[in-house]
DRENDRENMAR-411254 format. One record per residue (C-alpha): residue in three letters; x, y, z; residue number from 1. Coordinates in Angstrom, 2 decimals, m for minus. Layout:
N
   code      east     north        up   pos
    ALA         X         Y         Z   NUM
...
//
This chain:
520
   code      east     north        up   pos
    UNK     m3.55     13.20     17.64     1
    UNK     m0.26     11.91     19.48     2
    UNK     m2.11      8.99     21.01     3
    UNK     m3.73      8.10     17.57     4
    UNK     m0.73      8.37     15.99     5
    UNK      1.22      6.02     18.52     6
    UNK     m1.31      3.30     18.58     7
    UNK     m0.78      3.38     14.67     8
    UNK      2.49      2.96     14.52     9
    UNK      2.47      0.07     17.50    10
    UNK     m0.02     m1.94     14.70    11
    UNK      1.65     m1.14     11.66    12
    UNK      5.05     m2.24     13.40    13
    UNK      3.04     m5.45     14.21    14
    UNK      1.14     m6.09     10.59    15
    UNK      4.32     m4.91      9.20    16
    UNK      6.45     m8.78      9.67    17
    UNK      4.38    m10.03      7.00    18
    UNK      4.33     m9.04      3.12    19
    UNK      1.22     m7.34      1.80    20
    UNK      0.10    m10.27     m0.53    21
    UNK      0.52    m12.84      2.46    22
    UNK     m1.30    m10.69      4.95    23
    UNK     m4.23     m9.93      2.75    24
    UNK     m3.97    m13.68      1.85    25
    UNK     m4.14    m14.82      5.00    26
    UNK     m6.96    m12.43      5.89    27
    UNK     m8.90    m13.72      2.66    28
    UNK     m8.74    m17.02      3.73    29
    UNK     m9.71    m16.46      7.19    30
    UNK    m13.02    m14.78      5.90    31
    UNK    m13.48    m17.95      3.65    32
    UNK    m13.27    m20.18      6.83    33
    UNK    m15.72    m17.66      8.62    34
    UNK    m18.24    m17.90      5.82    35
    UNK    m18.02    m21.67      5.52    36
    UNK    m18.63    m22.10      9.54    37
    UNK    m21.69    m19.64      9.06    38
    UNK    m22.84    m21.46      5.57    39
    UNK    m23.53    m25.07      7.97    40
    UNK    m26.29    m22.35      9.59    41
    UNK    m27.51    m20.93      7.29    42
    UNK    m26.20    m17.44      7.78    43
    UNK    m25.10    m16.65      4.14    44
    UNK    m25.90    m17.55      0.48    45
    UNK    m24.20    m20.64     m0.39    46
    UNK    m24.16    m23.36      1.37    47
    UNK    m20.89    m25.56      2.69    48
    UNK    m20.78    m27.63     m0.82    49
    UNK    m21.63    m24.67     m2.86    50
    UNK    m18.53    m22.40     m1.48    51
    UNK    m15.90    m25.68     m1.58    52
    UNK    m16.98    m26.76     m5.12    53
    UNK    m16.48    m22.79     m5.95    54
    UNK    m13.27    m22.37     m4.10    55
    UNK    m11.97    m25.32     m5.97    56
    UNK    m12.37    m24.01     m9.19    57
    UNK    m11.33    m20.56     m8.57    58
    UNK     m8.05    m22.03     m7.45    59
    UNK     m7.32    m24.32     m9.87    60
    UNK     m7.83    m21.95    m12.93    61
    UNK     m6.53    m19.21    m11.12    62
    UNK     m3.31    m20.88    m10.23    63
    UNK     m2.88    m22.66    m13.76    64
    UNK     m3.14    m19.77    m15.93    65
    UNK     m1.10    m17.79    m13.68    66
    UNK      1.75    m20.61    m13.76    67
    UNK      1.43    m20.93    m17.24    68
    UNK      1.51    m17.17    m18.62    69
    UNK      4.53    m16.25    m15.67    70
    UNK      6.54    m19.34    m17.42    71
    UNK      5.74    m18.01    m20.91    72
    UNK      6.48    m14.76    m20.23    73
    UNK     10.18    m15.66    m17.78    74
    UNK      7.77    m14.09    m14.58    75
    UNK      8.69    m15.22    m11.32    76
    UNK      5.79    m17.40    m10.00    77
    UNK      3.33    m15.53     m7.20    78
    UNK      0.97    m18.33     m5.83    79
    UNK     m0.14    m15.96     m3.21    80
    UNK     m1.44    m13.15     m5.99    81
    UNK     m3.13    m16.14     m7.44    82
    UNK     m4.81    m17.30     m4.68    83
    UNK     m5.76    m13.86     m3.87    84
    UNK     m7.60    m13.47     m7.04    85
    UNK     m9.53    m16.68     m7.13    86
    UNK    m10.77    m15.94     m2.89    87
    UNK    m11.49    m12.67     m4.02    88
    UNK    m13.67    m14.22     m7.17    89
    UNK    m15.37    m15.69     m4.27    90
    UNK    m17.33    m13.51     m2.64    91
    UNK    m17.88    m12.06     m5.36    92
    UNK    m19.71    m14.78     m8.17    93
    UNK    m22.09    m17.08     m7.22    94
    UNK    m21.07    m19.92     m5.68    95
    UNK    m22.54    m22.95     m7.14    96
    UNK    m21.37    m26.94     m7.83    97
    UNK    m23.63    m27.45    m11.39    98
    UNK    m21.47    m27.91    m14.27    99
    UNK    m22.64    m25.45    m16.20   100
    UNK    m22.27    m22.29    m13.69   101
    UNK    m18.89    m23.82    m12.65   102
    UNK    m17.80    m23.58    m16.63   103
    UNK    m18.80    m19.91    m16.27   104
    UNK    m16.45    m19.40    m12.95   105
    UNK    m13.66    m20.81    m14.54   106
    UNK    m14.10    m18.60    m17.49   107
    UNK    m14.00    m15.68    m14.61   108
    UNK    m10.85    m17.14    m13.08   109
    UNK     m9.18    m17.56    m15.99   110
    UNK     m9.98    m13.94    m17.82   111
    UNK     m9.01    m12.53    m14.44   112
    UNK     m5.57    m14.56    m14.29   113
    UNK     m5.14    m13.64    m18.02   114
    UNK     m5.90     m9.96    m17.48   115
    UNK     m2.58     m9.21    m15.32   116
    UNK     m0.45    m10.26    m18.50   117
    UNK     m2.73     m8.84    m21.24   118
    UNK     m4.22     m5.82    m19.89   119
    UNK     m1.30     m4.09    m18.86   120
    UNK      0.97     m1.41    m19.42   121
    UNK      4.97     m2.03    m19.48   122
    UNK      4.74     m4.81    m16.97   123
    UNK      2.13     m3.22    m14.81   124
    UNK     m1.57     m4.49    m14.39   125
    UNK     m4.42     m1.47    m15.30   126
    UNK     m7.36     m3.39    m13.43   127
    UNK     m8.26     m5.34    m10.63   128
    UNK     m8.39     m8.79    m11.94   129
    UNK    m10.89     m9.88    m10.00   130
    UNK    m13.23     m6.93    m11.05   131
    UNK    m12.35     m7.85    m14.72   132
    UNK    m13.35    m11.37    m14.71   133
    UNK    m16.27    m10.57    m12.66   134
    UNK    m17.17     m8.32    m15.57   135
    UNK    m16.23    m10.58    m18.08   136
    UNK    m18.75    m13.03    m16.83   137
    UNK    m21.85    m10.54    m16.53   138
    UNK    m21.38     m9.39    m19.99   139
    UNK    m21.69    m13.54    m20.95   140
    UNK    m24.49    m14.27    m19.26   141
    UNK    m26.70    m11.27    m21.35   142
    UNK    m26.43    m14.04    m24.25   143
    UNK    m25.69    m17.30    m21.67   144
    UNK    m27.65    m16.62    m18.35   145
    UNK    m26.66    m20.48    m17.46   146
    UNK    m22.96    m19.21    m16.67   147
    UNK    m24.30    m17.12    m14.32   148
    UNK    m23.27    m13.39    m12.96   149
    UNK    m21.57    m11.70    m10.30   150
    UNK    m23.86    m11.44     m7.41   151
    UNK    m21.97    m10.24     m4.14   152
    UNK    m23.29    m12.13     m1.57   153
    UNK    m20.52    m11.17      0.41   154
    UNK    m22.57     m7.78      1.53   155
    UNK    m24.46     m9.62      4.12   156
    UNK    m25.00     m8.77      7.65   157
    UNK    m23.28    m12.05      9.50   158
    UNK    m20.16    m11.10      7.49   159
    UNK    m19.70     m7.14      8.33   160
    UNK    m17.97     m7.41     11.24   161
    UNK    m15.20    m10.07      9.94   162
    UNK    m15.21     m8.18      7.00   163
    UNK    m13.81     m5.06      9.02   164
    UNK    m11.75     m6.81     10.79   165
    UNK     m9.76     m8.63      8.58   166
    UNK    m10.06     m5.68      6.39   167
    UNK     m9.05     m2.93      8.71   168
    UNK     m5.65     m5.25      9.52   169
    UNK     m4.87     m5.22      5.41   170
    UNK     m5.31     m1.18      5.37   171
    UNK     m3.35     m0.36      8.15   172
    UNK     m0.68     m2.29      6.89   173
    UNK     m0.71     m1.05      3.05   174
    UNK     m1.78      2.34      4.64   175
    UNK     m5.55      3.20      3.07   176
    UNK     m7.30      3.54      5.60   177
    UNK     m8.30      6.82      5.34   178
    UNK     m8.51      6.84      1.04   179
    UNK    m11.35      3.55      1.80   180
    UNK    m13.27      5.56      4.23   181
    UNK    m13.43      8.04      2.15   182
    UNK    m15.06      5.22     m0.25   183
    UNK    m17.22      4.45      2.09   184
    UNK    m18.71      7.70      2.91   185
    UNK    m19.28      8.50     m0.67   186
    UNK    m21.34      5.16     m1.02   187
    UNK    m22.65      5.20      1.72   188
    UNK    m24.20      8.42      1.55   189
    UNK    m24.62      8.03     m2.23   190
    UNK    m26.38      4.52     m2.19   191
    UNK    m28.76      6.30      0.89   192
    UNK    m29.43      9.13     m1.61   193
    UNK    m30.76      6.81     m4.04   194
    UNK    m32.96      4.16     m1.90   195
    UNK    m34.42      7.86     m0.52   196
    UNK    m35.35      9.12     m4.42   197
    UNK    m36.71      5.57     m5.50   198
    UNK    m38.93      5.76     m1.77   199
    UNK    m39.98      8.92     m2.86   200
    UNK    m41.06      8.11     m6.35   201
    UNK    m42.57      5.17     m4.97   202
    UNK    m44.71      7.12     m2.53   203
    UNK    m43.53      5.34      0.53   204
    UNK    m42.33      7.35      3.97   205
    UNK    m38.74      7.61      3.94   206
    UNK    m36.60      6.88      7.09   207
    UNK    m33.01      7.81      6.82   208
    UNK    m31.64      5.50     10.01   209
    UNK    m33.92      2.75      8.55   210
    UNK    m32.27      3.36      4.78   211
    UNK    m28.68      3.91      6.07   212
    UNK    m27.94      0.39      8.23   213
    UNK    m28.95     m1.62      5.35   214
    UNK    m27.05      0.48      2.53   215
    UNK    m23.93      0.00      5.10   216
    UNK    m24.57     m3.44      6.10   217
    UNK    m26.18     m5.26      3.65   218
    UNK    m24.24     m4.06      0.60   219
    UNK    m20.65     m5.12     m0.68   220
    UNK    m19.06     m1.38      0.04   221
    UNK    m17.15     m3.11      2.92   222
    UNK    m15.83     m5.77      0.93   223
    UNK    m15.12     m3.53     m2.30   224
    UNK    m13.00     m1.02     m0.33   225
    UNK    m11.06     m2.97      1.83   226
    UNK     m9.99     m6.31     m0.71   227
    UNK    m10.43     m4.42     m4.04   228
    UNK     m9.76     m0.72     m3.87   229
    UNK     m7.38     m0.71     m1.52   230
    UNK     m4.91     m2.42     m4.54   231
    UNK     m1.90     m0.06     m4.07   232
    UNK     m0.48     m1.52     m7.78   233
    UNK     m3.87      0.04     m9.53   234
    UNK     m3.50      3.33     m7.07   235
    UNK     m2.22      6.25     m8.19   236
    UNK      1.12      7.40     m5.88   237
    UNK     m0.21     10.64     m4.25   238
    UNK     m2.42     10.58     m1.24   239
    UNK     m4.87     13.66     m3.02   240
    UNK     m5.02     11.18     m6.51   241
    UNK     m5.89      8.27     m4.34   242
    UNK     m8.88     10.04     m2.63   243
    UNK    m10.09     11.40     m5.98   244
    UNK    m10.15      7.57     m7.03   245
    UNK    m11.94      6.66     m3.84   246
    UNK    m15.06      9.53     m4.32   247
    UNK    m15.57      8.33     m8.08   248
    UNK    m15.81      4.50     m7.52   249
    UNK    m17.61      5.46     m4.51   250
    UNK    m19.80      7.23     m6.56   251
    UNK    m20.75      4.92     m9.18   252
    UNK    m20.90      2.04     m6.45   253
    UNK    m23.47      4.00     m4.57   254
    UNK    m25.63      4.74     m7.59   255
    UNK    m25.11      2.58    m10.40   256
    UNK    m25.56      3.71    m14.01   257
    UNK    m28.01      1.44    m16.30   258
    UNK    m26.51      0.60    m19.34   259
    UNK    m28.88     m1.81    m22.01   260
    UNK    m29.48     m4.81    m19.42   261
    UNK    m26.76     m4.27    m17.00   262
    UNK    m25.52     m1.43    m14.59   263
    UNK    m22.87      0.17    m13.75   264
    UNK    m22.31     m1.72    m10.83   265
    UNK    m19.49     m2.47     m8.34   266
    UNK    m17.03     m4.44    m10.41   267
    UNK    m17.80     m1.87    m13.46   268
    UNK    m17.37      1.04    m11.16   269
    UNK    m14.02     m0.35     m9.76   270
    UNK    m12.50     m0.42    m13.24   271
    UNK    m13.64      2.55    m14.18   272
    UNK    m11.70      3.93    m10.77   273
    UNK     m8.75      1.95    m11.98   274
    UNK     m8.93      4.22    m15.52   275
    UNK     m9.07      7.24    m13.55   276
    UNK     m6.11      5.62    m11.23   277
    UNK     m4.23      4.94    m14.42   278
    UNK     m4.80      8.42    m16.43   279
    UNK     m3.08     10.25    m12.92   280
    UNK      0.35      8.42    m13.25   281
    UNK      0.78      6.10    m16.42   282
    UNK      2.39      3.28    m13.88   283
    UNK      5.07      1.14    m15.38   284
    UNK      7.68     m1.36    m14.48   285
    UNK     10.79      0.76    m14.38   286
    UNK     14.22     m1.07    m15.43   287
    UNK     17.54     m0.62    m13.54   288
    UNK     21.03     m1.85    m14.01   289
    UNK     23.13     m2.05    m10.27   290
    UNK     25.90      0.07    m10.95   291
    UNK     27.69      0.04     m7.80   292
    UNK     27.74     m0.91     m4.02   293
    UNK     28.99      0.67     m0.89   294
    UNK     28.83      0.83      2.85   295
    UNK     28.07      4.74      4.27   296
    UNK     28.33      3.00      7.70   297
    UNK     29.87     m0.34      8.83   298
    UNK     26.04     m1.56      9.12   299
    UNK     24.51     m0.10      5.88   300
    UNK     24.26     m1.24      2.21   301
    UNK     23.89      1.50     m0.40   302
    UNK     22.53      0.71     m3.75   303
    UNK     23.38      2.86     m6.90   304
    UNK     21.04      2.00     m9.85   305
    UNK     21.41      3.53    m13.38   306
    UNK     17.08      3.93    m14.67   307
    UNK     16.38      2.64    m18.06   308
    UNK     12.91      3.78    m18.24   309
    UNK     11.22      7.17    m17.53   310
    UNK     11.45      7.74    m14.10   311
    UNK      9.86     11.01    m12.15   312
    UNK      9.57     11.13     m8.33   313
    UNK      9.92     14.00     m5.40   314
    UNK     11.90     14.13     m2.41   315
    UNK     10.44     11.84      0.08   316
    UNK      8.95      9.17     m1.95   317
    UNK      9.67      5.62     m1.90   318
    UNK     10.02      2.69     m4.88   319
    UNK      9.08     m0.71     m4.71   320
    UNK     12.00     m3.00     m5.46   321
    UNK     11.41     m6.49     m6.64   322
    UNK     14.20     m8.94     m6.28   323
    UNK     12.90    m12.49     m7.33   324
    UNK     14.16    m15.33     m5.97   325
    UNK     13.13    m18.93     m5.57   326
    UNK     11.26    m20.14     m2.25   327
    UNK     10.31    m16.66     m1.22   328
    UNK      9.16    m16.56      2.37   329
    UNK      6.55    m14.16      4.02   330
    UNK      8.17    m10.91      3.00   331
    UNK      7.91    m11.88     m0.39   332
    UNK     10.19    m10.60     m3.47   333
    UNK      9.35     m6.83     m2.72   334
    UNK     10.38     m4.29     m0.36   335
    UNK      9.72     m0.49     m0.58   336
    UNK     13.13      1.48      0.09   337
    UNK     13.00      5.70      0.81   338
    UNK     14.95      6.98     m2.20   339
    UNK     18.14      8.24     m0.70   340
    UNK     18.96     10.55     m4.19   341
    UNK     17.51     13.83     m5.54   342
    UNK     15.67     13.87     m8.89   343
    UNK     18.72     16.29     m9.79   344
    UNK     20.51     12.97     m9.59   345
    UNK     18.73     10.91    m12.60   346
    UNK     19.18      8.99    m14.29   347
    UNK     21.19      7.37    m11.52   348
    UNK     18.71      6.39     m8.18   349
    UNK     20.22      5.46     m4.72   350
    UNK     18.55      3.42     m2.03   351
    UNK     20.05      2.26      1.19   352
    UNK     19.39     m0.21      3.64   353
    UNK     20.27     m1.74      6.83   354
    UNK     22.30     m4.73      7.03   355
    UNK     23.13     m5.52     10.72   356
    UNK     25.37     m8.22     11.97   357
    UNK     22.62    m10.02     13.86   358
    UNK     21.78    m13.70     15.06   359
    UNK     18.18    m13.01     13.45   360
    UNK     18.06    m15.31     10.74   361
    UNK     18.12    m13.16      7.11   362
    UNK     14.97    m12.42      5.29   363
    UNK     14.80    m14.44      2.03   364
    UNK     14.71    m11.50      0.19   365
    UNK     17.95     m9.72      2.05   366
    UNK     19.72    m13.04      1.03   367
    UNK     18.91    m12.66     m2.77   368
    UNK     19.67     m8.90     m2.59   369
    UNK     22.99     m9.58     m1.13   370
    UNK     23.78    m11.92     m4.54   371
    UNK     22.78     m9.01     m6.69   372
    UNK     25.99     m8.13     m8.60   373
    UNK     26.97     m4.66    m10.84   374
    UNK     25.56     m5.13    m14.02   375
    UNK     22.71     m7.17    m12.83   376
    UNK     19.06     m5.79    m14.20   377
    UNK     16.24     m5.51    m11.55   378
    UNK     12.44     m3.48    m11.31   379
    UNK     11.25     m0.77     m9.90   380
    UNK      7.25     m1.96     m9.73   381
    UNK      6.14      1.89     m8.67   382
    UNK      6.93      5.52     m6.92   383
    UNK      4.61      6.10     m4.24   384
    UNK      4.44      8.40     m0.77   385
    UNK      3.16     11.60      0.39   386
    UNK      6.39     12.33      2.80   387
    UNK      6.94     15.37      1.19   388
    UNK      7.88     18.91      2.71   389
    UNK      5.70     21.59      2.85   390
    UNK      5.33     23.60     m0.49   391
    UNK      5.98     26.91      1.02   392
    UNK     10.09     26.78      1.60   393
    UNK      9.30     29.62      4.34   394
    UNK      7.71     26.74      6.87   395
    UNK     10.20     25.71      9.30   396
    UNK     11.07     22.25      9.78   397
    UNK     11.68     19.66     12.15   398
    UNK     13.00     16.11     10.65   399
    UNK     13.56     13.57     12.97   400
    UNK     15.74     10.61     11.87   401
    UNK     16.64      7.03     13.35   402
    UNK     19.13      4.97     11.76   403
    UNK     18.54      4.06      7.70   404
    UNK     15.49      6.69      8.16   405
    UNK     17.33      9.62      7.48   406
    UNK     17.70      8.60      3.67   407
    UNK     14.09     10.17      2.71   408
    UNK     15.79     13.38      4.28   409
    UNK     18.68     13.23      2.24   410
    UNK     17.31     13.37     m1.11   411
    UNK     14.84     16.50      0.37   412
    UNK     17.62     18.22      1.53   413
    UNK     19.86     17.48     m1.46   414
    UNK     17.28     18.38     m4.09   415
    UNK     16.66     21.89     m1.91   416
    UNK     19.97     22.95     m2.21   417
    UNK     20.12     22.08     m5.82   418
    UNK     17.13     24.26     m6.65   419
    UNK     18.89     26.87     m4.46   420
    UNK     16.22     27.06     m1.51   421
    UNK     17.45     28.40      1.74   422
    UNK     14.99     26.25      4.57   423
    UNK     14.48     26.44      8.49   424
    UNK     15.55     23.28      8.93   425
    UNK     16.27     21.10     11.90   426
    UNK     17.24     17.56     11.62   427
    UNK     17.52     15.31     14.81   428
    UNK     19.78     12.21     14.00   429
    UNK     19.45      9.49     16.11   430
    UNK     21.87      6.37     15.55   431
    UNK     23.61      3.43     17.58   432
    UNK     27.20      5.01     17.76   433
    UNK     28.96      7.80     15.44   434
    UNK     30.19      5.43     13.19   435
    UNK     26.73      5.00     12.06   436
    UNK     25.68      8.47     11.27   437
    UNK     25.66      7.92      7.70   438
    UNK     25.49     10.57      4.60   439
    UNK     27.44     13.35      6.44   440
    UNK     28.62     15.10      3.42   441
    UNK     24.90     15.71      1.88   442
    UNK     23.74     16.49      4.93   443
    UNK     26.18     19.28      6.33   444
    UNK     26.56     20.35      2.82   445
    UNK     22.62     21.39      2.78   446
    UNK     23.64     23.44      5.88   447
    UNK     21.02     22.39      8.17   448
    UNK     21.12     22.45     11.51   449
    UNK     21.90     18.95     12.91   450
    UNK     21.06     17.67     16.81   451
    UNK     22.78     14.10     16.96   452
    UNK     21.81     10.80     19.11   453
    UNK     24.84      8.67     19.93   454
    UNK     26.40      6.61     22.64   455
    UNK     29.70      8.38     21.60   456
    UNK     30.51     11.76     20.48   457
    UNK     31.08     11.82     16.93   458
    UNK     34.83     13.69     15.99   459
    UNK     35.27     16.55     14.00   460
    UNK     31.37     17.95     14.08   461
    UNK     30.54     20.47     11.69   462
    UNK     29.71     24.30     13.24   463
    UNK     25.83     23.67     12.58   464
    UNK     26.02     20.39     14.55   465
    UNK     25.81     19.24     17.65   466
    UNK     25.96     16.21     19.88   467
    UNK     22.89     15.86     22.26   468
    UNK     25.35     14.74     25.51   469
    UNK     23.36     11.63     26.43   470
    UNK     19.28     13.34     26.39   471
    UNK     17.59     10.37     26.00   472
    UNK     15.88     10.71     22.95   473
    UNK     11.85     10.51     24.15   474
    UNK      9.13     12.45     23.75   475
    UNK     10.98     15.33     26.80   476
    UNK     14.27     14.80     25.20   477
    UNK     12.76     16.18     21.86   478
    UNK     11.34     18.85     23.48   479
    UNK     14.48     20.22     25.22   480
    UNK     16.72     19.64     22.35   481
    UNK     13.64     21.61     19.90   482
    UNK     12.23     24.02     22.23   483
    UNK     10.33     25.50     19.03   484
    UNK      8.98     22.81     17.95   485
    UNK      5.46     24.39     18.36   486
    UNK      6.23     26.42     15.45   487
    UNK      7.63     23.54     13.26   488
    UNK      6.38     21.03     10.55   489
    UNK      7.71     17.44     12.09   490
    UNK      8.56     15.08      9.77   491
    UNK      9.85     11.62     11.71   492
    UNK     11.14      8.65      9.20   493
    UNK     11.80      5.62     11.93   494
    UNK     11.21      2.28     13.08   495
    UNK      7.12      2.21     13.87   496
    UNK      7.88      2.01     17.58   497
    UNK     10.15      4.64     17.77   498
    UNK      7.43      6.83     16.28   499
    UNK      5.07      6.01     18.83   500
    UNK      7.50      6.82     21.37   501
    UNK      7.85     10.48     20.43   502
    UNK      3.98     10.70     19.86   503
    UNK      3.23     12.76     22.47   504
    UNK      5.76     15.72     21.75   505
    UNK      5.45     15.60     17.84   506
    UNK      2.16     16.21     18.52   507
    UNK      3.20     20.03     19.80   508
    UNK      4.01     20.40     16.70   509
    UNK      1.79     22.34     13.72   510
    UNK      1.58     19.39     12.15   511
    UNK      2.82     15.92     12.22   512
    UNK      3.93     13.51      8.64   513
    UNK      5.36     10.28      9.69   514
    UNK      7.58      7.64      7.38   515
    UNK      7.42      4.30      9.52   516
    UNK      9.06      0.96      8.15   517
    UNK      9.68     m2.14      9.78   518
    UNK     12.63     m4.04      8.53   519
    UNK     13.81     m6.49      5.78   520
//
């Protein structure tokens, strides 16, 4: 468990210097290069002209519309979400260059593009566009077969592998792995189910290795769960809701319902996965007004937002922040920030973030934060996370905290001791110097025990505190300064690499829940 979750944290600290809609960009392209290089061989489907003419198209509408309706409606232009869409489109129509079938792709392109403005709920998109156009299209061609149909010829065996490649790099950085192979199992083992009953009916001998590499290889589960599912803006924001979401699409994938002429199919079955996704939390684009700055440290911004909008969260969780700007580079306009209040706090939010005095040139997003002035309006585009303490206040805790990463552990703590609960806990605080051991007052006011991290020892340290004396802070340096950690729930809310560093002690512990970021 330690070594797994190391190696983790060493990728996602990796994956995690690009922005989710470049990375899965990027990896969406790359598989479009692959498929072309295996089209000249005839390895796939369409051939080279086929998948260009197609590409083409997909772009073109998918980019227009989305320029169009974001300069109607005063959006800030995503070209990458757009792009995204139309590769997506993809593998998933039928690539063609006739006129007519091309007519019917850009009707996809567009009804997908149109769908993130039109099907939504307070600024928040209910399905995956791509699954809606696809839809759109099928339910056309019942009364215009000429358009032409979704077909998925992405679920062939030359493209598995880069399929789960470029698709494991896009869940380990947005974190589904585990929700998508939960999807996979359930088709899987559904879709086998099936093929076994038709065999059956049929009268024909029924193998289950023979039925299972095909259902697994030859269908478009792969594709489905890592570029389409794993959406985290039509996810619900608890781990146990996403996995419920998972089991029915992978359901419905792996056994699709008949209705009149067409099933219940992939695309179908995603959407109806996004309705169950959208019944758990009724997402929506919260609105904040910056109501103050300050500095807890000489190296730390705090934010202090007043919510507009109904907001509900627990301890632990994180929002999405969007700060648009012009020229936006790899990060993109969106950053996910622990919430540093309690929910006893609303309708006023905190967040807080690192702003070192570095040579590092600034993110473009840190730069447009930095302009944001009081009285300025922003978005919260979601509440997600499953960093949340145990529900049984007897459990003793360990938190361990580097830097910025104690803020999760400041609204937990804050919230307990507004609800009155009296908690084993035991927070190691790791930071540069003592001048950067920030939110002292919540923290000693909570009364828990605090081991601290510094180069210097911090003055005037509460009873319940105390300074570590220069333990290096590794995985035997945890150990001495918790020597019951065995009997503790660790919860560690670092830098990736620091995570994987302590590995091999947190994993003494009864159970491990990590909170790794990597930077602005």
């Amino acid at each position: 468990m330690g070594s797994l979750t190391a190696l983790w944290n060493r990728v996602f600290a990796v994956l995690g210097r690009m922005s989710m809609y470049r990375l899965v960009y990027f990896a969406l392209a790359a598989l479009a290069a692959v498929a072309l290089l295996l089209s000249f061989f005839d390895l796939v489907g369409p051939d080279p002209l086929q998948l260009v003419a197609t590409l083409a198209v997909l772009s073109a509408v998918c980019v227009g519309v989305d320029a169009a309706a974001q300069r109607v409606l005063n959006l800030p232009w995503r070209l990458e979400s757009s792009l995204i869409t139309a590769h997506i489109l993809l593998f998933v129509l039928r690539p063609t260059y006739e006129f007519v079938p091309l007519v019917g792709i850009a009707i996809a392109a567009a009804v997908a593009s149109l769908s993130k403005y039109v099907l939504a709920w307070r600024g928040r998109h209910v399905f995956n566009p791509a699954a809606v156009g696809a839809t759109v299209l099928t339910l056309l061609s019942l009364a215009w077969p000429d358009l032409g149909a979704s077909s998925w010829w992405v679920g062939t065996p030359a493209l598995a592998a880069p399929v789960i490649l470029l698709g494991l790099a896009v869940l380990v950085r947005t974190e589904k792995v585990r929700v998508i192979l939960v999807f996979l199992v359930t088709a899987v083992a559904v879709g086998v189910i099936r093929t076994s009953v038709q065999y059956q009916d049929a009268g024909l001998e029924i193998d289950v290795l023979d039925l299972l590499w095909p259902v697994l290889w030859s269908s478009p589960f792969l594709f489905l769960g890592a570029f389409m599912l794993s959406e985290p803006l039509t996810l619900p924001p608890r781990r146990w809701q996403q996995f419920v979401v998972a089991g029915v699409v992978g359901v419905l994938a792996g056994w699709p319902i008949a209705i009149g002429d067409i099933t219940l199919g992939q695309e179908r079955a995603l959407l109806v996965g996004n309705l169950v996704a959208f019944a758990f939390a009724v997402r929506t684009a919260v609105r904040l007004t910056l109501v103050a700055r300050a500095e807890p440290t000489p190296t730390v911004q705090e934010l202090t937002f007043r919510v507009h909008d109904r907001l509900a969260f627990l301890p632990g969780q994180y929002l999405e922040l969007e700060v648009p700007h012009r020229h936006p580079d790899a990060r993109g306009t969106r950053r996910e920030f622990s919430i540093a209040s309690a929910p006893a706090d609303l309708p006023f939010v905190k967040v807080a973030f690192k702003e070192g005095k570095t040579t590092k040139p600034l993110s473009s997003y840190k730069k447009a934060l930095a302009l944001v002035e009081p009285g300025d309006e922003l978005a919260i585009t979601g509440v997600w996370g499953d960093f949340l303490l145990p529900k049984r206040d007897a459990a003793p805790i360990l938190m361990v905290a580097a830097g910025i990463g104690v803020t999760p552990f400041v609204s937990q703590l804050t919230q307990g001791k507004a609800n009155g609960v009296d908690r084993d806990v035991v927070l190691v605080y790791v930071a540069s110097d003592s001048s950067e051991l920030a939110y002292r007052d919540e923290i000693e006011a909570s009364g828990a025990r605090v081991v601290v991290f510094t180069r210097d020892r911090p003055a005037d340290l509460p009873a319940h505190w105390v300074w570590a004396q220069g333990v290096r802070l590794d995985a035997e340096g945890l150990v001495r300064v918790v020597p019951d950690i065995a009997a503790r729930h660790a919860y560690i809310s670092g830098p990736a690499g620091l995570i994987a560093e302590l590995a091999p002690a947190l994993e003494k512990a009864r159970s491990i829940t990590t909170d790794a970021f990597s930077g602005y």
